[in-house]
N, C-alpha and C positions, 0 to 999 in steps of 0.2 A: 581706566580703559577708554581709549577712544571710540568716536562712535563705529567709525569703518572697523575697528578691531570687535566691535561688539555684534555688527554687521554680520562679520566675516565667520563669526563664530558660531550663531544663531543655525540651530535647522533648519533647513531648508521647508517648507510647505509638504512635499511631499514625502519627505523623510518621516514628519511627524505622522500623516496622516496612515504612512504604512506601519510606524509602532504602533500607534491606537490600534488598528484594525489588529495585528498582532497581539494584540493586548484580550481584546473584545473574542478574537478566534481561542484562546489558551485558555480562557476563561468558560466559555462556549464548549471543550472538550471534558473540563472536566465536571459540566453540569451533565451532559449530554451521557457521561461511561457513569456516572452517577444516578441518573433519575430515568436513562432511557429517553428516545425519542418525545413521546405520548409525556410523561411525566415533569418533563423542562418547560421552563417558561423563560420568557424574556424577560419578567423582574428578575427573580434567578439569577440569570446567565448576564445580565447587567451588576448584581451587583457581587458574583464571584468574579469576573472581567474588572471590579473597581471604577464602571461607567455610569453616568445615569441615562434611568430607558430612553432619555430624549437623545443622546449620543449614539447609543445602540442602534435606533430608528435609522441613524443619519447615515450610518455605514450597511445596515443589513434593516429591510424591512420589514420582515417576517422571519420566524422559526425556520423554516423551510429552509430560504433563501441561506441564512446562516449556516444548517448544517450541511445547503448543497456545498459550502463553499469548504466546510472544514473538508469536507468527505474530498471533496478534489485536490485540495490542496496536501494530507496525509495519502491519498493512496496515489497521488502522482510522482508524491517525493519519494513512495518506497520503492515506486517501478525505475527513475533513476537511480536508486541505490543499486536495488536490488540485482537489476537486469542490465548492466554493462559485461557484456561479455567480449572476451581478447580473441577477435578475429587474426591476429599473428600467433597465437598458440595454436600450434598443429592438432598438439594433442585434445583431440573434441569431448573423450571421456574425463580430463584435466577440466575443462573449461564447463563442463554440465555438471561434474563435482561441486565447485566451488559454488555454481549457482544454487543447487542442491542443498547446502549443507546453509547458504547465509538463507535463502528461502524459509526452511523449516524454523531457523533462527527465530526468523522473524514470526511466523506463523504461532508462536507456542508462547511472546509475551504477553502477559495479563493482558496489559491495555489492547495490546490487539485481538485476543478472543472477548475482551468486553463488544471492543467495536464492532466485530462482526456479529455479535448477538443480538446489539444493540438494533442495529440495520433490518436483519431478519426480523428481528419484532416490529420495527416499521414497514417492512416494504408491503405487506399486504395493505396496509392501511393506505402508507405512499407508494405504491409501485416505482413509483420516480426515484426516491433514494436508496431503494434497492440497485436501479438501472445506475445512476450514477454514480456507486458506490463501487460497481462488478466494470464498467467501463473507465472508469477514472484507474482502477488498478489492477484489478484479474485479467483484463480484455486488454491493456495496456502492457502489462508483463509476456502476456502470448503475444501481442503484436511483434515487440520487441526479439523476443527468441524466435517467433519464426527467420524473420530478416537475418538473424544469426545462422538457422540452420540453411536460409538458403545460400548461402555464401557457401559455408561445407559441404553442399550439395554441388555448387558450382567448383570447386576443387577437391572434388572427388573421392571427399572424408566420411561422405555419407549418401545412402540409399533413401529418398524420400517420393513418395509421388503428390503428396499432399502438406507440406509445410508445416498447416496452420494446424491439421490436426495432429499431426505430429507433437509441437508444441503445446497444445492443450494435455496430449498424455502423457507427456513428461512431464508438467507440473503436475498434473492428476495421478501417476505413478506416485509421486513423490512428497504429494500433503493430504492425498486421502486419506490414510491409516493416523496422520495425526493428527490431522483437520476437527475427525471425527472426536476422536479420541478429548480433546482440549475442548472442543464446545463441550461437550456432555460432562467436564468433568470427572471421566471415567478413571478410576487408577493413578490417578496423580499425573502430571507433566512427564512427557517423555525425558527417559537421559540422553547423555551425547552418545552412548553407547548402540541406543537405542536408533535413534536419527540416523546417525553413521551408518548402521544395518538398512534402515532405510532406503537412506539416496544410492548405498551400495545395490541392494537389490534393482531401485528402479533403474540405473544405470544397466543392468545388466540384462534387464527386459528391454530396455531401449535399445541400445546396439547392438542385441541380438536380432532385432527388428530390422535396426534402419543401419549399421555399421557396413561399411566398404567392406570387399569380398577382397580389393587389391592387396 
């Protein structure tokens, strides 16, 4: 192999330095849904990540700093999943369905009732990763749907005088009952049966509220 071919082939600097951090962050969640906030350490999460704590240091220099970054970087990725909605779909109860139904989706797997329990156990201690935990993704997903509903608002698919709170009650229509239900435990995991009834009902508290009269 020539050297320009060996050159050429080589990662780049910061290619490598975004798998390590990838590496160092994967390793970081699964001590973090494992031992809780308070319970993890940087030996730890150094050596389920496969780094030594001198590497760790060099990418994240505290606990905190770490789990601010997992926590932004999962609850930012779920509000682009989760919250693209089809502003060429007329139909607004089509388009609050689908958000509905991947929502709760998402709301009811393990790892993510660990996470939010996990969070809760720390924010009294950190207020901070409480806050960046609910604005990195609960405050991010209503941002998102309100902008959606004011578009329907401005084509005259929907009655709103307040946007923002609107979209707050329509995720809150739509993950209280299992919001609850999944942290505690209660009854076992909702079914699809069950969810479906769900975002059904909220759907129909919602447009009963805010649906065109046209």
């Amino acid at each position: 192999m020539s050297t320009d071919s060996a050159i050429k082939e080589a990662p780049a600097p910061a290619a490598v330095d975004s798998a390590k951090r990838r590496q160092i962050i994967e390793g970081a969640r699964r001590v973090f849904l494992a031992q809780g906030f308070d319970g993890a350490s940087m030996g730890e999460i150094a050596r389920a990540a496969g780094v030594s704590k001198g590497t760790l240091y060099v990418y994240f220099d505290s606990k905190d700093a770490l789990f601010e970054a997992l926590t932004l970087e999962e609850r930012a990725s779920l509000a682009e999943v989760l919250f693209i909605l089809d502003d060429g779909n007329p139909d607004v109860r089509d388009v609050l369905r689908r958000l509905g139904h991947s929502y709760l989706a998402m709301l009811v797997r393990p790892e993510h009732v660990s996470a939010v329990r996990m969070v809760i156990g720390a924010a009294e201690k950190f207020p901070r990763l409480g806050e960046m935990f609910y604005e990195a993704g609960p405050r991010e997903g209503v941002s998102r749907l309100r902008v959606y509903l004011d578009r329907q608002v401005a084509a005259g698919r929907l009655r709103i005088k307040d946007t923002s709170i609107a979209a707050e009650q329509f995720i809150g229509l739509c993950a209280s009952p299992v919001l609850r239900r999944v942290l505690f435990g209660a009854g076992g995991p909702p079914t699809a049966a069950e969810m479906e009834a769900t975002v059904e009902a909220a759907l129909d508290t919602f447009m009963a509220a805010f649906g065109s009269t046209k």
